[in-house]
C-alpha positions, 0 to 999 in steps of 0.5 A: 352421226352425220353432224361428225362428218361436218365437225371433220370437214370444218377441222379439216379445213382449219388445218388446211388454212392454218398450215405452212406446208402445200402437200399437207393442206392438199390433203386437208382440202380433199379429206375436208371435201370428202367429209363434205360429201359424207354429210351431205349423203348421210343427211340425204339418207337419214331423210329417206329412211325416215320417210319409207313405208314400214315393211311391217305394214305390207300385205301379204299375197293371201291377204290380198287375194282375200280381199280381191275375192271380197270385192268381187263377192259386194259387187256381184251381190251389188249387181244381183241386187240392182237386177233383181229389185231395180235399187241398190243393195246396201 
């Protein structure tokens, strides 16, 4: 789709070049400067979204706090352990 963009801006500026008429090519240069910018920003936005995260693969408030909860439960067997036998638990 942003390719469109450019194919316009380039037919735009044709007309610009090949007409007789200075209002007529006024408006072809801005149209083919708009469609420039189009492109450049629809290029800029398919490379964006192509490198977001996936929503879907985002975790949750209760999967967090489930996996918070089990860290603190390894590291306080962890320090039980270390304080109790002098080695590390495994």
């Amino acid at each position: 789709m942003p390719w469109l963009f450019l194919l316009l801006a380039i037919a735009a500026f044709a007309i610009a070049m090949s007409t007789q008429s200075v209002a007529l090519a006024m408006v072809c240069l801005a149209a083919a400067l708009v469609f420039l910018a189009i492109w450049v920003l629809s290029l800029l936005a398919q490379r964006v979204g192509n490198q977001a995260r996936d929503d879907t693969m985002m975790i949750d408030p209760q999967e967090l706090r489930r996996l918070r909860e089990e860290v603190e439960a390894r590291r306080a067997a962890a320090a039980d352990g270390q304080d109790g036998s002098g080695g590390a638990v495994r």
